[in-house]
N, C-alpha and C positions, 0 to 999 in steps of 0.2 A: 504493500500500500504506500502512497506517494502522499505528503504531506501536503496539505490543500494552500497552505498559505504560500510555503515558497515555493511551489508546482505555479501557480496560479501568476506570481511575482514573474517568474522569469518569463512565462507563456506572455505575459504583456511588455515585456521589454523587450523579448526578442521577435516576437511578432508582428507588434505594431509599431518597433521602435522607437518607445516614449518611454521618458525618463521617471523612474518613481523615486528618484531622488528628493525631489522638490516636493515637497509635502504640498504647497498651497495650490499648485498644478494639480491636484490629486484631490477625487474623490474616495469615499469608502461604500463599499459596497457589501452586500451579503446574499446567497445566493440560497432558495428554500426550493426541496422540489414535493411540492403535496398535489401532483394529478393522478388521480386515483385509476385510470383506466389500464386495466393489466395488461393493455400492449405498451404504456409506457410507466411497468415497474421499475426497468432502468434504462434508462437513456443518456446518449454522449451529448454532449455543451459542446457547440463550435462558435467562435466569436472570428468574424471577420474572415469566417470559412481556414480558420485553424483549428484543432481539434482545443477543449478547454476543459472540460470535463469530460472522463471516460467512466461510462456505466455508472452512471451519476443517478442514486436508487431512489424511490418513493420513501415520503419520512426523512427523507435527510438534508443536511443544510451543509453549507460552507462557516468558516469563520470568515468577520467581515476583514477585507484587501483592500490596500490601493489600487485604485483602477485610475488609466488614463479619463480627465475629465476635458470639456468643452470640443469634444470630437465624437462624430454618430461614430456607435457601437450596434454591430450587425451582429445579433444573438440568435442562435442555429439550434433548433431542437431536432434529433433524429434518434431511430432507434437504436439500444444497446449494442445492437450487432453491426452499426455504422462500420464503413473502410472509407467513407470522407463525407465530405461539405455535402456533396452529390445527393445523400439520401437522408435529409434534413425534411423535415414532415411540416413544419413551420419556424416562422423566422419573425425577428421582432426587431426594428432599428432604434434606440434607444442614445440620449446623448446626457450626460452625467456633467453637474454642475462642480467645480472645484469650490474642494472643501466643503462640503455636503456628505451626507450619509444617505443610501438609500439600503432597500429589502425588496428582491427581485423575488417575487412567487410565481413557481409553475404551475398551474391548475388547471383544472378543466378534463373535457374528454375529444380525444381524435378525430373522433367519427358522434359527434350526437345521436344522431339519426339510431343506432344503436343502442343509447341508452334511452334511461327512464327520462321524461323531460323534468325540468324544473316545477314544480308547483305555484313558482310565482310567473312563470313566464321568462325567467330570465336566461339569457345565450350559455350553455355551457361549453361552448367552444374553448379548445388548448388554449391557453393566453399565459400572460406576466403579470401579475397583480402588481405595481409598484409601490412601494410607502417610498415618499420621501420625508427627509429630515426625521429618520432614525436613529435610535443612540443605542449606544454600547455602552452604560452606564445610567444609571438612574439623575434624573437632574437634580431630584431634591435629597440632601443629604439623607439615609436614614430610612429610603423609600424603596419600593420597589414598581417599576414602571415597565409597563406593556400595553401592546396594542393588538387587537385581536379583530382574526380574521375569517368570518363566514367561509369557509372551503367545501363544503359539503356539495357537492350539484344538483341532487336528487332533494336536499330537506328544505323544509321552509322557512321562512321569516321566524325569524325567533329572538325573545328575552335573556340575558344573560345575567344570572344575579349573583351574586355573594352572600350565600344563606343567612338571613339576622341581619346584614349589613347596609347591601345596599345594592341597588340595578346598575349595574357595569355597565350592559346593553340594549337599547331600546329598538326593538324592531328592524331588525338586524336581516336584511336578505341574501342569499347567496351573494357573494363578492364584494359585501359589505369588508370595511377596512378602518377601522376606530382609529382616533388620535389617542394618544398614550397616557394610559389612565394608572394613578399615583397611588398606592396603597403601600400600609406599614406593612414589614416584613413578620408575615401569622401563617399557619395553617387552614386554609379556608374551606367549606364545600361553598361547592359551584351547582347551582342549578340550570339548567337548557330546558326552557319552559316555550308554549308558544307564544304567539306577540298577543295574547291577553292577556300574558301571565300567571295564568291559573293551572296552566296542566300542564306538570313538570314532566319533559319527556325523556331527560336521562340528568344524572347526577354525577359529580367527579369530586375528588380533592385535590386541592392545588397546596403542596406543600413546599409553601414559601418563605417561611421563615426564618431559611439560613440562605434566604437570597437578598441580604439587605444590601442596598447601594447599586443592584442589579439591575438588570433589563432584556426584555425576552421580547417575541416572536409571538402569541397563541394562537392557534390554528385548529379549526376544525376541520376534520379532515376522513375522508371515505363515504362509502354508503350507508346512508339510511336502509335500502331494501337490497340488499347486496345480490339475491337472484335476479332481479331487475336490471342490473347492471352486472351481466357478464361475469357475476363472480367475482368483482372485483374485493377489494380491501374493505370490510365495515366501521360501521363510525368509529370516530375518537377524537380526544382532542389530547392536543401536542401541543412544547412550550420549544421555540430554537433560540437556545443562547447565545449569542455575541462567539462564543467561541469555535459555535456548529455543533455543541452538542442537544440534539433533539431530545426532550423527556416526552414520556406520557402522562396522563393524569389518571391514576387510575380508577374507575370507574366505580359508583357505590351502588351496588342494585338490593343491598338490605338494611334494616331499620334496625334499633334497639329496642326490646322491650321486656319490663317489667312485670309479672301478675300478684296482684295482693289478693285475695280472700278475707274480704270484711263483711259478709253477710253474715248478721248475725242470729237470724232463722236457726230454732236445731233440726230443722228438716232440711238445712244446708251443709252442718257439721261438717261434712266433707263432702265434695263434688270432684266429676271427671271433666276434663276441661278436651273439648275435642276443638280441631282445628283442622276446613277441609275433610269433617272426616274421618280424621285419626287422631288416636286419643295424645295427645299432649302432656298431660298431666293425671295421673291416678291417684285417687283419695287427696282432693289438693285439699286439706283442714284449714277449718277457720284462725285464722289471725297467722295464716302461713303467705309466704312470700318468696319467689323464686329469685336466682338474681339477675340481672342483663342479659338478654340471649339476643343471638342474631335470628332476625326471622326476615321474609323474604318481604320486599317493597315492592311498588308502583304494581301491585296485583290484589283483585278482591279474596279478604282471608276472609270465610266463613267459622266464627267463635265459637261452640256449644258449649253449655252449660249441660252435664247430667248430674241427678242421682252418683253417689258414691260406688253403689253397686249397679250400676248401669255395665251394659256386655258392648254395646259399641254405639254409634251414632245415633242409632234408631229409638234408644233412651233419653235423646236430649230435651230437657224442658224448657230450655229459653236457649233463642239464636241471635246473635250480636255479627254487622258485617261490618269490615272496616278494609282502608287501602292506605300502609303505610308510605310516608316520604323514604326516599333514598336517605341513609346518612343521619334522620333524625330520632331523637329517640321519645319512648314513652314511657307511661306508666299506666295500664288500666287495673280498677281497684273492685272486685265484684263488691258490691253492697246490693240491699234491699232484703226487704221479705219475700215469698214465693206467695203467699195469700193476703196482701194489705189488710182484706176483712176482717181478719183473725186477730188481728193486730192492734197495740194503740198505736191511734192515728197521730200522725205528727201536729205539732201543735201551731205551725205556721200553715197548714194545710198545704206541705209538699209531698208529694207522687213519692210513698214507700215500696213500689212495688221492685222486684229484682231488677237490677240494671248495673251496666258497665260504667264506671267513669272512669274517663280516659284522658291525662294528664300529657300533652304533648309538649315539646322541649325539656323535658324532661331532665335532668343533671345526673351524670356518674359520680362528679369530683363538684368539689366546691371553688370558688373564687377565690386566689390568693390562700392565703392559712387559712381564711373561717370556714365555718359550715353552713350550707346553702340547705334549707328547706323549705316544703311549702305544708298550710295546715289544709288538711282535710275534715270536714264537716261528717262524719259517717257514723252516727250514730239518730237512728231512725225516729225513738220518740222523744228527742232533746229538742228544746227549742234551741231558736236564733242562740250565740251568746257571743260578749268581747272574749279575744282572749287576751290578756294584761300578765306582762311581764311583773316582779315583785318591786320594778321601779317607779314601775308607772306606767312604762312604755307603751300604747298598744301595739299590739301586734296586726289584730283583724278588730274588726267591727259590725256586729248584728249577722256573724255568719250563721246561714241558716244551712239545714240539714242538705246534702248534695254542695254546696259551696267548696270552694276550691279557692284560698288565695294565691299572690305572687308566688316569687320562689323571694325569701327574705335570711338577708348573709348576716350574718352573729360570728364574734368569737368562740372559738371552742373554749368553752366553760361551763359553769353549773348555772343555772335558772331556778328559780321560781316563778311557775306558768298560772296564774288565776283564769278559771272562764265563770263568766260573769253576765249575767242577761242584759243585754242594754240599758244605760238611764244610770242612776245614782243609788241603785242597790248594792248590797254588797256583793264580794263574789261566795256561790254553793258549792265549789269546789276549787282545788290546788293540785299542783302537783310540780316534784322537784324532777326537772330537767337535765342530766350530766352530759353536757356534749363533749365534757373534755377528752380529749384522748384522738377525735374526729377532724383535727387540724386539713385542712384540703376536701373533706366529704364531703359527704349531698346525703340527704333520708327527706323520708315522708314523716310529718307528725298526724295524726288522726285521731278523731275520736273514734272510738269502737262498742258495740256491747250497746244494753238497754240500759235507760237510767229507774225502767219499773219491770224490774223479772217478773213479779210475777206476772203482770197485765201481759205480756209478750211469749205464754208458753214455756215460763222459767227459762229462758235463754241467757246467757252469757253477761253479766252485771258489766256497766259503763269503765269504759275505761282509757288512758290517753296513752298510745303506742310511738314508737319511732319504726321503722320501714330504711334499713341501709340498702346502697345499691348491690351488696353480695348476696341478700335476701336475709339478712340476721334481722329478726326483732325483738324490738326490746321496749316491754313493760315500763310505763314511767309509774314510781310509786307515789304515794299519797305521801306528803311534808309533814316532816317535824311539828312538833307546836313549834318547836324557838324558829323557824323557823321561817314561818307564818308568820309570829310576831315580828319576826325580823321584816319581813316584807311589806306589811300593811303599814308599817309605823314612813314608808318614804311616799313621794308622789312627785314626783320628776326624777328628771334622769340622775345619774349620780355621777358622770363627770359631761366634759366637755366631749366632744367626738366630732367627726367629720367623715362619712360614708363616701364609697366610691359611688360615683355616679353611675347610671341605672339607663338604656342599656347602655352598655362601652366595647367596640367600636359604637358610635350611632348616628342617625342621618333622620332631620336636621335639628328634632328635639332631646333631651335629656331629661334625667330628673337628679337634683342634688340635696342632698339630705343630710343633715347636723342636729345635735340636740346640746341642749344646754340647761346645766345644773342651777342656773343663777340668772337673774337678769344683766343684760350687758348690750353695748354698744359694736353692734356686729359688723362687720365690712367683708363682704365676700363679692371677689371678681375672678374676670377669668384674664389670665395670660400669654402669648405665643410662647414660643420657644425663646424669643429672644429678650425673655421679662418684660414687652411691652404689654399695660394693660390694651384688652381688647374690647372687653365689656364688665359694669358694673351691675352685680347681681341684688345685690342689697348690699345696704347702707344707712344703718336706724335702731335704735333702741329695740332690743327685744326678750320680753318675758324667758324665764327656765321653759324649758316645754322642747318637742321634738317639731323640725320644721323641714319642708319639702317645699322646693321650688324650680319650676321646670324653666332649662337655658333651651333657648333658639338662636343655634348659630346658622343660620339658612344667609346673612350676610357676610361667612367665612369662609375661608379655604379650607381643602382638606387637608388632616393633619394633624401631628400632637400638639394639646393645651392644656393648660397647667390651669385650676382652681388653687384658690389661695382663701379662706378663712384667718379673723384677728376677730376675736373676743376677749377685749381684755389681752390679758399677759397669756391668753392661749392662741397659737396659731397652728395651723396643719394644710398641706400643702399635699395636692393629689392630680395624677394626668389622665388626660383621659382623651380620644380618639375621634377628630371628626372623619367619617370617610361618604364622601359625596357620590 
């Protein structure tokens, strides 16, 4: 194998006789070949009917060369098995500005007439996709920058997003060609949705996190319906580095998911969990929890619910249908009774009967050290209630039975949890919370169980669980007197704090969140990178109490910014992600 760069260097000095001495004479060039038609898997590059590339394959790039600029360049596409200029299948006369970057794309198919057509209408004819004014390095320090390119001939218009984050591409048609879009160096999933962006039609990871300061190439690339097209190459999408080496993205086609068993029916004590069909799960018990499994995405999963001693399908007494995202994970929690009738009725008059709740984005790991959870409402005949931290905190407010709040991040530490009916009663119950130990985790808190056995069948007494992502559960107990006492005697926060902002990457609102033990003269703004303030969030006297306030940077760039909190002699300083 011949090295591309100085292969390529000498082919233009001794061919066309131009000097690549002189940098400002000289453009940079990069050379991609994504035509997917399997008579041109590989093909020879002839420029100026010299040979320039030999068996020059599908999927692959050059690293970007000096190339002679401000003179046409006659570029020769022919087949692999070329012996000259002669049998060049098409040709492209091209003239390169000095000192300029460009990205020369092969695409397309031979002979159309052959393949599938376009769906939009658009020429799939062999051609050169050019970008100009390309980089081989990221512009903005800290970033990583790409521009992406519709290559598919056969699929349609489509959305490009950045799952949670934000739309990369808007309506996007075959030989669409983006200008160069700036994101922090993370691990992403990509969605390829169509141009309503509702129906995700395939999924990827783009793992870019140790590409900071970088700059790529994206490329979709192959068939959609590969019998359709001669067999050729099927989809994917591809990133060519500055240096020519081509990655893939690899592709997500399953979800994660979680099963809790909170029904707390004893005619549910344990159940067969079928899926399509086949049993999934046998004797799954109450207050039992599996851990993260891969199950398959963008396909309808038919759920069954049997009897414990059920023999197969045909036993199932409730059906639940669902169609997971690629990449995303979940969490469904069986609750309900199997007879509401039988039952007491919930005292907000919500619908006890069996049913699935299904918690989607669901968390393995937590943010940073703390622990991410979210509270579930799953106890059938409890009314609404707050649930209050032993500070004062709340947590939720008038959650009623089925409710689901956020996912809410805490340090890994000990708790005292009050839930308490709305309004200015006291709380009827506690419970001490130990999340130490869980630095980086995620779990479910729930209620569980009846709060009146016996009106329910003598079923399973009330009670406040945790849910880890391994499937451990764990019993939270009922508190200390001192304990209690300890808790009831505060009512505000007990120190100063400063949360991360809520979601982070985010596009174009946030939520930023601080509590404060004491009244004080608050000043929170936000800052670029380079400490200039950018915007003032507040600025004014404010009570002890816990406080939430949503930024709009829809007037900024994208990019890291720094919040800054001063209350008093406390200050705390946090970054967080705009990505457009």
């Amino acid at each position: 194998m011949f090295k591309f760069k100085s292969f390529l260097t000498l082919v233009l000095v001794l061919l066309i006789g131009f000097s690549v001495t002189n940098a400002q004479d000289n453009a940079r060039l990069q050379v991609i070949h994504n035509a997917a038609d399997p008579a041109a898997e590989k093909v020879d590059v002839y420029l100026n009917g010299q040979l320039l590339l030999n068996d020059f394959a599908f999927r692959t790039a050059t690293p970007f060369i000096d190339a002679p600029a401000n003179v046409e360049l006659e570029i020769g596409v022919a087949p692999g098995t070329s012996s000259s200029a002669s049998d060049v299948l098409a040709s492209f006369k091209v003239t390169l500005m000095a000192g300029k970057k460009y990205v020369a794309i092969a695409n397309g198919v031979l002979n159309p007439v052959n393949f599938a057509s376009n769906p939009d209408g658009k020429s799939t004819a062999f051609t050169l996709f050019i970008k100009e004014n390309a980089q081989e390095a990221a512009a903005t320090t800290g970033s990583v920058e790409f521009a992406v390119l519709h290559g598919s001939t056969d699929a349609p218009t489509v959305d490009i997003l950045a799952r949670d984050v934000a739309k990369l591409v808007d309506d996007a048609p075959y030989g669409a060609l983006t200008d160069y879009l700036s994101v922090p160096p993370a691990d992403y999933t990509i969605d390829i949705t169509d141009a309503s962006g509702s129906v995700v039609v395939a999924t990827y990871t783009a793992p870019l996190s140790g590409l900071a300061n970088g700059a790529a190439i994206v490329f979709a690339s192959g068939f959609f319906n590969p019998a359709a097209n001669q067999n050729g190459k099927a989809f994917g999408v591809f990133a060519a580095l500055p240096d020519g080496t081509v990655l893939e993205l690899p592709a997500v086609t399953t979800a994660r998911l979680q099963v809790i068993h909170n029904a707390a029916d004893p005619a549910a004590e344990k159940v067969d969990i079928y899926v399509s069909e086949s049993l999934l799960l046998d004797d799954f018990a109450f207050k039992a929890a599996t851990p993260f499994i891969d199950v398959p995405a963008n396909t309808d999963l038919k759920v069954g619910v049997a009897p414990g001693t059920s023999s197969s399908a045909a036993d199932v007494i409730a059906n639940f249908q669902f169609n997971l995202s690629p990449g995303q994970a979940y969490i469904a929690i069986a609750n309900g009774v199997l007879s509401p009738g039988e039952f007491v009725a919930n005292p907000d008059g919500k619908n006890t009967g069996f049913n699935i709740f299904v918690k989607p984005m669901a968390r393995e790991k937590g943010t940073s050290n703390n622990v991410d959870f979210f509270i579930l409402h799953g106890s059938t005949d409890a009314p609404g209630v707050d649930v209050v931290v032993g500070n004062g905190q709340i947590l939720a407010q008038n959650l009623m039975y089925s409710d689901m709040t956020d996912y809410i991040s805490v340090p890994a530490s000990k708790y005292l949890i009050y839930l308490k009916t709305p309004g200015p009663s006291k709380p009827f119950i506690a419970f001490d919370v130990n999340l130490t130990g869980l630095d980086g985790g995620a779990a479910v808190v729930m209620a569980s169980g009846f709060l009146n056995k016996d009106g329910n069948k003598g079923g399973k007494g009330f009670e406040l669980i945790g849910v880890l992502p391994n499937g451990q559960v764990v019993v939270f107990p009922d508190p200390t007197p001192s304990s209690i006492e300890r808790g009831t005697e505060v009512n505000q926060p007990l120190a100063f704090s400063l949360d991360q902002n809520y979601p982070n990457p985010f596009n174009p609102t946030t939520t930023i969140s601080f509590s404060l033990p004491e009244s004080r003269l608050v000043k929170l703004s936000i800052y670029n990178v380079l400490g200039q303030e950018v915007f003032k969030l507040v600025d004014q006297n404010l009570s002890a109490g816990q406080y939430k306030y949503q930024f709009d940077a829809k007037s900024l760039e994208s990019g890291v910014y720094y919040y800054k909190i001063q209350a008093g002699d406390y200050t705390s300083i946090r970054k967080m992600t705009l990505l457009k």
